[in-house]
N, C-alpha and C positions, 0 to 999 in steps of 0.2 A: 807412654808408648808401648809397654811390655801389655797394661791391658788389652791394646786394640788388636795388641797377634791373640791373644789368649780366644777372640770372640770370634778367631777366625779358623779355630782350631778344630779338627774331624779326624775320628775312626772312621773306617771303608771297610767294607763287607760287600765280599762277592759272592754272587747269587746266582743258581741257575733255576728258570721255571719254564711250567709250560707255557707259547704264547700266547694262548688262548685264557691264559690266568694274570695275563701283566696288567692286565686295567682292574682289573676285583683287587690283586694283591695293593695298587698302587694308593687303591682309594683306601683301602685299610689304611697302610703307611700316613696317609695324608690323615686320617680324622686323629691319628695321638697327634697333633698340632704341634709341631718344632722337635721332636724326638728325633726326626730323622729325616732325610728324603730320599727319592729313589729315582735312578737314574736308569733308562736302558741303555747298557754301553755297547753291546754288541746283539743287536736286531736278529740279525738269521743265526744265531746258536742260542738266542732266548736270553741273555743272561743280564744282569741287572744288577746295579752298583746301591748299596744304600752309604750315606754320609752323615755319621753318625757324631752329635755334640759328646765329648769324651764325660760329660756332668751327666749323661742319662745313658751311659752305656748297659748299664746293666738293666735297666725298664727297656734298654731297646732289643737286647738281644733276648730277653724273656717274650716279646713282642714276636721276635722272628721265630723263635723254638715254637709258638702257637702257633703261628702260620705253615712251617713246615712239616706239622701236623696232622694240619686241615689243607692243605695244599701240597702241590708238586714243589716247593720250593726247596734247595740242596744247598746250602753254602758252599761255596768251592775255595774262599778264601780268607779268613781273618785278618786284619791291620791292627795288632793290640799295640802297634805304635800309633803317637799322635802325627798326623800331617800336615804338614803347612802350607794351605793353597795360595 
């Protein structure tokens, strides 16, 4: 039983970009295949949830420090706890 919480388990990082960058950013997200995914949780201030497997956090948040490089994207908020959805 403890495995099947473990497969259900996510870091969250809050995000803000431009909206004109949500679909470019997204499709990046999507080609590292299971690293993360990305949610828009709030539409009219732009801003965007990634959920993140706590086993790739650090390939993910190297991921994101590229992106907020190369893009408007701003973390607004770290989860360095794990969450159980």
């Amino acid at each position: 039983m403890k495995e099947n919480l473990k497969s259900r388990e996510t870091r969250k990082v809050l995000a803000r970009v431009d909206r004109k960058e949500i679909v470019y950013i997204n499709h990046i997200i999507e080609s590292y295949d299971g690293v993360m995914i990305m949610t828009t949780v709030y539409p009219e201030e732009a801003r965007v949830e990634f959920n993140i497997s706590p086993y790739l956090y650090e390939e993910a948040e190297q991921i994101l420090c590229a992106l907020s490089k190369e893009t408007s994207l701003k973390i607004i908020e770290k989860d360095e706890n794990i969450v159980h959805e």
